[in-house]
C-alpha positions in Angstrom: -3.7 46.4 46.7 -2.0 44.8 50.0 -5.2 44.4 51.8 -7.0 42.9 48.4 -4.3 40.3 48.1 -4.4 39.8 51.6 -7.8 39.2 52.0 -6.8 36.5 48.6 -4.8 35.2 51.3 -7.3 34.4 53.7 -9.9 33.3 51.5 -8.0 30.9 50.4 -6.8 30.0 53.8 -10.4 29.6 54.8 -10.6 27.3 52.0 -7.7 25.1 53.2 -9.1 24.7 56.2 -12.6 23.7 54.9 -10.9 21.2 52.8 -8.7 20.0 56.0 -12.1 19.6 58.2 -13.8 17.4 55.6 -10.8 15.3 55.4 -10.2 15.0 59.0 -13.9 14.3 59.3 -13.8 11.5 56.4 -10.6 9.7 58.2 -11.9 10.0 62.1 -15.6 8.9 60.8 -14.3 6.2 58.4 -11.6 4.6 61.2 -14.6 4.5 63.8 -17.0 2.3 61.2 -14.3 0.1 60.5 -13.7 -0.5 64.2 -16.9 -1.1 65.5 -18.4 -2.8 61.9 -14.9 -4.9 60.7 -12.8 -4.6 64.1 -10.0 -3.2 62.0 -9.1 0.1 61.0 -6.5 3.1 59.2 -3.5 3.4 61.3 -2.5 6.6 59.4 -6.0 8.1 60.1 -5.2 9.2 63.9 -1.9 11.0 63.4 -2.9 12.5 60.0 -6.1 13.7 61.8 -4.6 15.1 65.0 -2.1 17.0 62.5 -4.7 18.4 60.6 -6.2 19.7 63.6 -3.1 21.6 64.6 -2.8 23.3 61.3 -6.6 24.3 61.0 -6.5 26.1 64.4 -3.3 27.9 63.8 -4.4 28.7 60.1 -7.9 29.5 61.3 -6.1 32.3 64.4 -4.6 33.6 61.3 -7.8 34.5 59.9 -8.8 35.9 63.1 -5.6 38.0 63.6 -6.6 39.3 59.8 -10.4 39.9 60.8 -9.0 41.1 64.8 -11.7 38.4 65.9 -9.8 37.1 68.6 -11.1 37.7 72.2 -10.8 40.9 74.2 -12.2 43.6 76.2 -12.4 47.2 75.7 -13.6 48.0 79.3 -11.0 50.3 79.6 -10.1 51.2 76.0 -13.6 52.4 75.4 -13.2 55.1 78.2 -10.0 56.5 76.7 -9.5 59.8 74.8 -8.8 58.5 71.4 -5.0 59.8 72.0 -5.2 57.1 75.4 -6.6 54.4 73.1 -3.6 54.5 70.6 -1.3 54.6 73.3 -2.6 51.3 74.7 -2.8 49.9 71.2 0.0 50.5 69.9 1.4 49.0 73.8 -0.5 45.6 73.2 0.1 45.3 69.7 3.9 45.9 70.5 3.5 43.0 73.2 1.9 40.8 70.5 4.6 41.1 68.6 6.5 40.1 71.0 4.5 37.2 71.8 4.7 35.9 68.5 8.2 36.8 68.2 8.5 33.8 70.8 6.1 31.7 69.4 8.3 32.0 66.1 11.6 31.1 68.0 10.1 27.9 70.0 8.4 26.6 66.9 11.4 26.8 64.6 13.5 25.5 66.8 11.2 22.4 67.6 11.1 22.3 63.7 14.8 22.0 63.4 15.3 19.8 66.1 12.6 17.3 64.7 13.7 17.6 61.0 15.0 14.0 61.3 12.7 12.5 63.8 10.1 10.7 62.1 6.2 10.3 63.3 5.1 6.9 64.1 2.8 6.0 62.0 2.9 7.9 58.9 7.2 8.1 58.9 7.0 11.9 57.7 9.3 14.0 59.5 8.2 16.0 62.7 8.9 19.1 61.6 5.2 19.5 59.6 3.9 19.2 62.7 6.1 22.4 64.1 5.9 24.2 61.1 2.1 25.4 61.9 3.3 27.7 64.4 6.2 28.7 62.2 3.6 29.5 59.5 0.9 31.1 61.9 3.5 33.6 63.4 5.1 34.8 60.6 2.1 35.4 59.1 0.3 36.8 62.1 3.9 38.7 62.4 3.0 40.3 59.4 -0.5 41.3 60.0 0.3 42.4 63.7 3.4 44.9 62.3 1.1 46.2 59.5 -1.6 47.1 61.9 0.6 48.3 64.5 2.5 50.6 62.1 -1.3 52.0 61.2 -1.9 52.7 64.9 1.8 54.6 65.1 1.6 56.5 62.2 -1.8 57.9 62.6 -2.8 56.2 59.6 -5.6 54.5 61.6 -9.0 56.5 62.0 -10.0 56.8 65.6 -13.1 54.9 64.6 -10.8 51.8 64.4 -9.1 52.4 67.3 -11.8 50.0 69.5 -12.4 47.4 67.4 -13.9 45.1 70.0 -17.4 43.6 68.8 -19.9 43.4 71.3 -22.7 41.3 70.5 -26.3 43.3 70.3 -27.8 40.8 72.9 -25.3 41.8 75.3 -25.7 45.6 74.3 -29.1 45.6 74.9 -28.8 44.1 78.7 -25.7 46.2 79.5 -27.9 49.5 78.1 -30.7 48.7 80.6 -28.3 48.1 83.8 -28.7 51.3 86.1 -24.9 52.2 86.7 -24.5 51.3 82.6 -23.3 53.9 79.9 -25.2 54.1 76.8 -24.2 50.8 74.7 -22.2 51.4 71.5 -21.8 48.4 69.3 -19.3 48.7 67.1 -18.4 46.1 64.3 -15.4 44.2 63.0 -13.3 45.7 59.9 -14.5 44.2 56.7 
């Protein structure tokens, strides 16, 4: 029931951010044809674009924390006994934590310490702009202390315990390499 509404979550999140891009893309496209066609243009349309930006790539690495689609390498991992792999795991996803732990603290102190400052253009207060990271790392908190207590508990299958997709093209080369072990692709969680 956690993962369903969770995966709610990020479908809608997904959504957000479609709906961000198209508006970002209207503003940025619409402020150059004015320019170059009426040499005049929307003041707002910069900061509310660059903004937007911010907040569709922490929203979007919130997604990929959910889906474990950020970047990574299992050279080692792979080669573990499945005991060695949830050592490591539970290691990085303790230093993750951490990570975001930080990320949490800087951004919510920006966000208090801009709560009054206003942005240039638009006049809205600073603070929106920190509270993307606020938002991304509690979230990503979340998800990171879910799948970590998983990995500790046992609760996670060995089968998830490398979770690094490799893609087929590159499985295919590797496999025909002469000092190469046999290529195993393994795929994201759905």
């Amino acid at each position: 029931m956690l993962n369903a509404f969770i995966d709610r979550c990020c479908l809608w999140i997904n959504l957000l951010i479609a709906l961000a891009l198209a508006v970002m893309v209207v503003m940025v496209f619409g402020n150059v044809v004015l320019r170059y066609a009426f040499n005049s243009g929307i003041a707002v349309s910069e900061e509310v674009s660059r903004w937007l930006f911010v907040w569709i790539t922490f929203l979007g690495a919130i997604v990929a924390v959910r889906e474990r689609g950020h970047l990574g390498t299992d050279f080692l991992l792979a080669r573990l006994p499945p005991l060695g792999q949830r050592i490591c795991l539970a290691i990085s996803y303790g230093l993750m934590l951490w990570c975001t732990w930080l990320l949490l603290s800087g951004a919510l102190a920006q966000a208090r310490i801009n709560w009054d400052v206003d942005a240039p253009v638009t006049g809205a207060s600073m603070a929106i702009f920190y509270a993307s990271g606020v938002v991304f790392a509690v979230a990503s908190g979340v998800l990171l202390a879910m799948d970590g207590w998983r990995i500790v508990s046992g609760q996670m299958p060995d089968s998830e315990l490398v979770h690094i997709a490799e893609s087929e093209e590159l499985a295919v080369v590797g496999s025909h390499l002469p000092h190469a072990a046999p290529a195993t692709t393994t795929t994201p969680r759905q």
